[in-house]
C-alpha positions, 0 to 999 in steps of 0.5 A: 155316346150311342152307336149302332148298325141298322139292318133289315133293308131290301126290296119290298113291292108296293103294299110289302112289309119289311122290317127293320132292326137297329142294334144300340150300344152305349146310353141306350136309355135315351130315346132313340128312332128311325130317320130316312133319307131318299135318293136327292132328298134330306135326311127327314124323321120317320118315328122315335120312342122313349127308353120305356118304349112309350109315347111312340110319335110318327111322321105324317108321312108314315103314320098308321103303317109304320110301327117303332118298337123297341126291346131294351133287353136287346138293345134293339130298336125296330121299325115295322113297315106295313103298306110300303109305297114307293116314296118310302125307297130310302136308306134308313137310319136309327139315331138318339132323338132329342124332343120328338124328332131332332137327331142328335147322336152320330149317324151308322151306315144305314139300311137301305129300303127300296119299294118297287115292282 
């Protein structure tokens, strides 16, 4: 069982940058990644990583502006946000991934990220 704390979030204008922390404890030699989800929407997959910090695999949506990483010594997962728009306001998640973009562990507090001018 893995749990963790996201943090990193705040207010960012359109085009900012933030980014995102997740610290894991427990079996964080699984894949982990970030999961988003905006006001009246689903919880929907933003990115996720293998525990060797290979094979990154992104969101249509994020793509080419987000960058997850991870640092293992750290138990830490990051999400670089780059070119922010206002469809990225969400609150954040980190959470095991199973395949590419399945959640399957417990869901922590979240982060929230609101883009706005």
């Amino acid at each position: 069982q893995v749990q963790q704390v996201e943090s990193g979030g705040g207010l960012a204008q359109p085009g900012g940058s933030l980014r995102l922390s997740c610290a894991a404890s427990g079996r964080t030699f699984s894949k982990l990644g970030w999961f988003r989800r905006a006001p009246g929407k689903e919880r929907e997959f933003v990115a996720s990583i293998n525990w060797n910090g290979d094979s990154p695999y992104y969101a249509d949506s994020v793509k080419g502006r987000f960058t997850i990483s991870r640092e293992n010594a750290k138990n830490t997962v990051y999400l670089q946000m780059n070119s922010l728009k206002p469809e990225d306001t969400a609150v954040y998640y980190c959470n095991l991934v199973l395949g590419t973009s399945t959640p399957f562990g417990s869901w922590g507090q979240g982060t929230q990220v609101t883009v706005s001018s």
